[in-house]
TIMI-310583 format. One line per 10 residues: number of its first residue (from 1); their letters; for each residue x, y, z of N, C-alpha, C, O. Coordinates in steps of 0.05 Angstrom, whole numbers, plus 32768, in hexadecimal, padded with zeros to 4 digits. Example, Ala and Ser with C-alpha at 12.3 -4.5 7.8 and 13.67 -1.06 7.14 Angstrom:
2
1	as	8108,7F8E,809C,80F6,7FA6,809C,8108,7FBE,809C,811D,7FBE,80A9 ~ 8101,7FD3,808E,8111,7FEB,808F,8102,8001,809D,810C,8017,80A1 $
This chain:
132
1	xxxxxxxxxx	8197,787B,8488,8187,7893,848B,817B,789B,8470,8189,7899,845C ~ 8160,78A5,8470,8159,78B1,8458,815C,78C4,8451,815A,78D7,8461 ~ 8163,78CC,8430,8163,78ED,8432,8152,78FE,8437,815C,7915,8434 ~ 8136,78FF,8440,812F,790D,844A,8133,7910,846B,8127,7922,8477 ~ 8140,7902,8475,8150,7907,848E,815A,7911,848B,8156,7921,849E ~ 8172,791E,847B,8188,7929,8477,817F,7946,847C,818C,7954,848D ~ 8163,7954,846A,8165,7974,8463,8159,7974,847D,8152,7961,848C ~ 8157,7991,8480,8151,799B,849F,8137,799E,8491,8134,79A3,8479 ~ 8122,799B,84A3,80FF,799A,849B,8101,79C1,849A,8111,79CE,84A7 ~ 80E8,79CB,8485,80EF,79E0,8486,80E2,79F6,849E,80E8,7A0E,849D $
11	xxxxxxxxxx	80D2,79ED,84AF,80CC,79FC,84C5,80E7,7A01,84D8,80E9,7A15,84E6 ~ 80F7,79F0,84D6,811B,79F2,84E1,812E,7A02,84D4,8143,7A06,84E0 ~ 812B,7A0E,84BC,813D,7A20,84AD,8132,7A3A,84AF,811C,7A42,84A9 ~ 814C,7A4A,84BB,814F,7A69,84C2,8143,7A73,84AE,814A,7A6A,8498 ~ 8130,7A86,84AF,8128,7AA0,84A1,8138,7AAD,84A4,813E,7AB7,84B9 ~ 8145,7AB0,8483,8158,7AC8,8480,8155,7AD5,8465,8164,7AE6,845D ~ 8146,7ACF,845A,8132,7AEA,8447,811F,7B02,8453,8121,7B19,844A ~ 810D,7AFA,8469,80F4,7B01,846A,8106,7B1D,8482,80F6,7B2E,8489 ~ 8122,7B20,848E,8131,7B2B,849C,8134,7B43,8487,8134,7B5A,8490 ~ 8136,7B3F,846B,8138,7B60,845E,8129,7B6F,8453,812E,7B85,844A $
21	xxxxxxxxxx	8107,7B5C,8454,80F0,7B6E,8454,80E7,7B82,846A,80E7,7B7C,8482 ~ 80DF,7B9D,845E,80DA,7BAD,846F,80C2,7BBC,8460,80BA,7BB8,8449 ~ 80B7,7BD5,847B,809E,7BDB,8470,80A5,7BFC,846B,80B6,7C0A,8476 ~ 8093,7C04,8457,809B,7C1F,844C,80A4,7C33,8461,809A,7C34,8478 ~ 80B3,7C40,845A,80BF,7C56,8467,80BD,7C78,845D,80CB,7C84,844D ~ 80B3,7C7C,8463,80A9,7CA3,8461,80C7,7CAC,8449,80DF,7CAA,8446 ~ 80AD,7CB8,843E,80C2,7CC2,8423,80C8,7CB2,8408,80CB,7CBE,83F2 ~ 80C8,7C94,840C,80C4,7C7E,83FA,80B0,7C73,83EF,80B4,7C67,83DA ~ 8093,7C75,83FA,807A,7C6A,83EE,807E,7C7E,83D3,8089,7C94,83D5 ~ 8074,7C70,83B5,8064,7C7A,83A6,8047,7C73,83A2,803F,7C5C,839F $
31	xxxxxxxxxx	8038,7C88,83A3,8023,7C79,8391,801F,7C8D,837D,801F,7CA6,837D ~ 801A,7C79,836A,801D,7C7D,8344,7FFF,7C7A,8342,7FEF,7C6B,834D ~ 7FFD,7C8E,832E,7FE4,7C8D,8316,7FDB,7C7E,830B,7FD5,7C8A,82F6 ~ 7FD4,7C6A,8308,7FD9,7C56,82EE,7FC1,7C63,82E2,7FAD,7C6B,82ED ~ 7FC8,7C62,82C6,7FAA,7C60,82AF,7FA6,7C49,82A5,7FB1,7C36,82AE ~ 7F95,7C47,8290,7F8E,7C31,8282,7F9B,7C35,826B,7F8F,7C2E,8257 ~ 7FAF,7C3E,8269,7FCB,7C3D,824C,7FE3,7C3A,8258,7FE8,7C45,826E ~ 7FF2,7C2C,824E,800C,7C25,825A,801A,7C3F,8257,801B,7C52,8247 ~ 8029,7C36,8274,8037,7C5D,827F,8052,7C4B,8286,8053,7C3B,8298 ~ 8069,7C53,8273,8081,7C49,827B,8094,7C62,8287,809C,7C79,8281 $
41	xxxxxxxxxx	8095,7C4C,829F,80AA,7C6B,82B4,80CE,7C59,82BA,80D4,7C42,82B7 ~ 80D9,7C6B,82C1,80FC,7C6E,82C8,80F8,7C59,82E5,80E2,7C59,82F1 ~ 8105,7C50,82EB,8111,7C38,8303,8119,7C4E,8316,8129,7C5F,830B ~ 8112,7C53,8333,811A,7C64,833D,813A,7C5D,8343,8137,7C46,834B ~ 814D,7C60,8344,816A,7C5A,8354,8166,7C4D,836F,8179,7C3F,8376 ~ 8156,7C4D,837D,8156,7C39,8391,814B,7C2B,838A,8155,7C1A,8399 ~ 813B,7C1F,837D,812E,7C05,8378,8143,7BF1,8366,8143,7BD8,8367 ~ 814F,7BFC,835A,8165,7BF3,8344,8170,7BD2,835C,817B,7BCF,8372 ~ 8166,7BC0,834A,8171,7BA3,835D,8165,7B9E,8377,816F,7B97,838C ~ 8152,7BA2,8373,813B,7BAC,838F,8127,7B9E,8396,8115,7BA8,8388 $
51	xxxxxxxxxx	811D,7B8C,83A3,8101,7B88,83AA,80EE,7B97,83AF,80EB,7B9B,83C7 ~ 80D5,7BA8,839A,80C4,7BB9,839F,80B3,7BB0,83A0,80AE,7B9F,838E ~ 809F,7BB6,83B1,8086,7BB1,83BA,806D,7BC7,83AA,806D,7BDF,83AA ~ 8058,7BB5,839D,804E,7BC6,8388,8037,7BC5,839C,803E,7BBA,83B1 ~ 801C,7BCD,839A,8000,7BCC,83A5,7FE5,7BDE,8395,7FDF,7BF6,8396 ~ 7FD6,7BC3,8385,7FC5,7BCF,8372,7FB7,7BDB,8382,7FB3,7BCF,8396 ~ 7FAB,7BF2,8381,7F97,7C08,838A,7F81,7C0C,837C,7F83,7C1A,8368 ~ 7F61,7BFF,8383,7F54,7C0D,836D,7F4F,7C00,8350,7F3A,7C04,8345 ~ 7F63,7BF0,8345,7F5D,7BDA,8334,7F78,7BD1,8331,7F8D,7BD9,833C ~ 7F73,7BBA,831C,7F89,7BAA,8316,7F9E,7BB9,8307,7F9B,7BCB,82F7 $
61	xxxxxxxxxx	7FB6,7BAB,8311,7FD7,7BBF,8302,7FEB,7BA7,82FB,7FF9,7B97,8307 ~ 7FE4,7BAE,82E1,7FF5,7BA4,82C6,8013,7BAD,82CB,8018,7BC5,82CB ~ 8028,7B98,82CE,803F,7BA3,82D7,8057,7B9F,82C1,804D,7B8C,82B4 ~ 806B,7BA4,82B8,8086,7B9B,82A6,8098,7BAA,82B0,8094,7BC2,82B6 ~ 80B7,7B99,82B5,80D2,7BB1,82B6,80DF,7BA0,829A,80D6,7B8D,828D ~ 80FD,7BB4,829B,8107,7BB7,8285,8120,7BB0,8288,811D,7BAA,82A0 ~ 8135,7BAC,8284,8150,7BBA,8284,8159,7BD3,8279,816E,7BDF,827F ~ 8143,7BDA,8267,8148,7BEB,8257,8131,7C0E,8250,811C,7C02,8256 ~ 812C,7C1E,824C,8113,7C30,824B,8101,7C21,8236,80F9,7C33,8228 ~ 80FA,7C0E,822F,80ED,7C02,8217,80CE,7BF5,8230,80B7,7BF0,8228 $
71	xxxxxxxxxx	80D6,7BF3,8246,80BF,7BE8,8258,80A1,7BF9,824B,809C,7C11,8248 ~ 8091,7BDE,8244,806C,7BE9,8237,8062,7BD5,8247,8070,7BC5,8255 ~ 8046,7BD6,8246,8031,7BC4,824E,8016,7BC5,8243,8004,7BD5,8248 ~ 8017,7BB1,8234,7FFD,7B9F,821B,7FF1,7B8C,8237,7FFF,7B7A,8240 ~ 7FD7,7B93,8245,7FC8,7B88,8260,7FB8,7B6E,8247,7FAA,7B5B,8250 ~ 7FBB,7B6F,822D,7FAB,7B5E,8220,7FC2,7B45,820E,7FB9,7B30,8205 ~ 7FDD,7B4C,820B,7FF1,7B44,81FF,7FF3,7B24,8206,7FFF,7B1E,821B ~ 7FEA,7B11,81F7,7FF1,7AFA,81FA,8010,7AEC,81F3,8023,7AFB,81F3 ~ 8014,7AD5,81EE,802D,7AC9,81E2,8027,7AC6,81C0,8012,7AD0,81B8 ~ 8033,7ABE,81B4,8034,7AB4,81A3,803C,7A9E,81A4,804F,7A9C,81B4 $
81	xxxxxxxxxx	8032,7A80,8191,8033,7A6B,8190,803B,7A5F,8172,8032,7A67,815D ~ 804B,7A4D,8176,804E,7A40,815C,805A,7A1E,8161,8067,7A15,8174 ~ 8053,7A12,814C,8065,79F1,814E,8055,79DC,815B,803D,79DF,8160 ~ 8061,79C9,815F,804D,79B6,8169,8068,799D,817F,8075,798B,8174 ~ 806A,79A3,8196,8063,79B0,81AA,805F,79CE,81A3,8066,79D8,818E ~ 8054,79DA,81B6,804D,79F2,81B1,805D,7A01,81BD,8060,79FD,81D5 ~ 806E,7A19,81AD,8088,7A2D,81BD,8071,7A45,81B7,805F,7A4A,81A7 ~ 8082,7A51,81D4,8071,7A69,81DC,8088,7A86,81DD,8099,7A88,81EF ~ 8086,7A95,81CE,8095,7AB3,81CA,8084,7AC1,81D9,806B,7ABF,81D9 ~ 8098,7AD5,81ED,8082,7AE1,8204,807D,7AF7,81ED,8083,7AF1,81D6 $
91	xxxxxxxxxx	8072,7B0E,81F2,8069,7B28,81E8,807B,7B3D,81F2,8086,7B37,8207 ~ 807F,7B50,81EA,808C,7B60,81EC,8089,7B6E,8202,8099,7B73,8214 ~ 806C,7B77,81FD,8057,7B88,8215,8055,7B74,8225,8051,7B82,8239 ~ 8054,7B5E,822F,8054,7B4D,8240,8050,7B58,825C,805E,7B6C,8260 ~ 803E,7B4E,8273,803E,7B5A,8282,8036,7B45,82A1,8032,7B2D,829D ~ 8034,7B4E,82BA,8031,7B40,82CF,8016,7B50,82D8,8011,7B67,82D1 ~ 8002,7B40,82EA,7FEE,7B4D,82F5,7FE9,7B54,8311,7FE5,7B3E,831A ~ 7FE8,7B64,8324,7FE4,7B6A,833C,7FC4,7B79,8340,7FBA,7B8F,833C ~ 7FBA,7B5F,834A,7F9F,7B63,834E,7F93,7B7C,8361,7FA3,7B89,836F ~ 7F7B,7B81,8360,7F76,7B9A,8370,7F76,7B90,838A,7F6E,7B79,8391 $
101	xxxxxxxxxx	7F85,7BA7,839B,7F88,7BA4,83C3,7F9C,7B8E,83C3,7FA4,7B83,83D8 ~ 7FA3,7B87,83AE,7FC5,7B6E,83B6,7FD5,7B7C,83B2,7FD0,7B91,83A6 ~ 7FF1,7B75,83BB,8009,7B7A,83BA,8019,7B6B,83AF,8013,7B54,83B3 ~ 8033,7B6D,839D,8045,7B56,8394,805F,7B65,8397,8061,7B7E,8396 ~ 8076,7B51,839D,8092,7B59,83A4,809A,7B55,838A,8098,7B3F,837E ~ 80A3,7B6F,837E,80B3,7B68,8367,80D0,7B6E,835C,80D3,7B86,8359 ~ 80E3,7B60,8354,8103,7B5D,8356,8106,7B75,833F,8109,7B6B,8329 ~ 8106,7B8E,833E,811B,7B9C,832C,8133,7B91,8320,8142,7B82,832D ~ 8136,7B97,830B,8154,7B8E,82FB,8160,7BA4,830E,8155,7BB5,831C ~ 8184,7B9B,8306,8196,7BAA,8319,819A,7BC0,8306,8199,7BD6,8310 $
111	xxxxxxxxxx	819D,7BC0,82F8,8198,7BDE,82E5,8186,7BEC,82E6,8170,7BE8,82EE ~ 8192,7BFF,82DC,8179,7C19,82DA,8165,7C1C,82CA,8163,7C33,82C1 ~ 8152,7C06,82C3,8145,7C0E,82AE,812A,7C1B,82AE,8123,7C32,82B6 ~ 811D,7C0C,82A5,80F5,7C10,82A3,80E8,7BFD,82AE,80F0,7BE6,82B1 ~ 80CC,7C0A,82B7,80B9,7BF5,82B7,809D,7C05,82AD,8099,7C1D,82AA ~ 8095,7BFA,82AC,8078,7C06,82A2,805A,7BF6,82B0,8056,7BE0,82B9 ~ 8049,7C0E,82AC,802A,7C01,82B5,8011,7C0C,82AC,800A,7C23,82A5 ~ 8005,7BF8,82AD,7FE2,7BF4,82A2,7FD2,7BF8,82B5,7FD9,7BF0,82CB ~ 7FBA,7C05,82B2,7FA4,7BF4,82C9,7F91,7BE6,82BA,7F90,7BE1,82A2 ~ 7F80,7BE0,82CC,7F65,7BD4,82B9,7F50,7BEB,82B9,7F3C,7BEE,82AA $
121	xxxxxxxxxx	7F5F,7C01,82DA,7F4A,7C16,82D2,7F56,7C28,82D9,7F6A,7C1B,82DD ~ 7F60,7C48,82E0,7F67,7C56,82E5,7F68,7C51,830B,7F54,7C51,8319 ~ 7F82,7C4E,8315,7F88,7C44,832E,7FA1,7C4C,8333,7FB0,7C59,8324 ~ 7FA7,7C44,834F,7FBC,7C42,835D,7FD6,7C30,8362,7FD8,7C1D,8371 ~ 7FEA,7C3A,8350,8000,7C1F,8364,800F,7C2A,8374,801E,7C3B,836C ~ 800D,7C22,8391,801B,7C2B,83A4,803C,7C15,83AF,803A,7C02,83BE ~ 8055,7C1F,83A3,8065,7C19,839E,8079,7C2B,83BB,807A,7C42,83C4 ~ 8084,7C12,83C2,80A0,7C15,83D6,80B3,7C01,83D5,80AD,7BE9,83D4 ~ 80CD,7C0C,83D5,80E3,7BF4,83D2,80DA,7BE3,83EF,80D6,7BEE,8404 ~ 80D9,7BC6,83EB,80DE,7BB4,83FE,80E9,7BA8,8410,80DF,7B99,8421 $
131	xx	8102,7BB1,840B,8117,7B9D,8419,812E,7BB6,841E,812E,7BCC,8413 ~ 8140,7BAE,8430,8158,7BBF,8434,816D,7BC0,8427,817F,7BCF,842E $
């Protein structure tokens, strides 16, 4: 037999992630301000280890969490490079992008820390924990 006989093809394996996504619930939506300067805010206590669901509104949203209150966001912050292969040091301000009218699931650290955000223009992120 071959090993690919062996694994179960994946249209045959149980969905058992997509069972603790859920859709906002009254009282939980935020939607946030964003400006075009990084605005670092507190991790609410339910999101802490959380799948939250972000949704750019209006323009693009520059995203970072933290472990710690130190969460910024540089929407222009590249790597730095050095050597030959080439090693890459992320940036500090380092950041993720959520395009305008998309949505992205994103994992909170299990601590309580920060995250912070950018826009590209003065917008909306409409934020609800994800999952149960």
């Amino acid at each position: 037999m071959a090993n690919k006989d062996k694994a179960q093809a994946f249209y045959e394996q149980p969905i058992i992630a997509a069972a603790s996504l859920r859709a906002p619930k009254k009282g939980e939506v935020y939607p946030i301000a964003i400006t075009t300067a990084s605005q670092t805010f507190t991790v609410p206590a339910a999101w802490a280890g959380s799948l939250v669901r972000v949704q750019a509104d209006g323009g693009d949203v520059f995203l970072q969490t933290s472990d710690d209150a130190s969460a910024a966001v540089d929407k222009t912050a590249v790597c730095t490079t050095a050597g030959s292969p080439i090693a890459l040091t992320p940036p500090a301000a380092g950041c993720f992008k959520v395009f305008n009218g998309q949505w992205l699931d994103i994992p909170f650290p299990a601590v309580t820390g920060s995250w912070a955000a950018q826009g590209s223009v003065a917008c909306t992120a409409r934020a609800h924990l994800a999952e149960t």
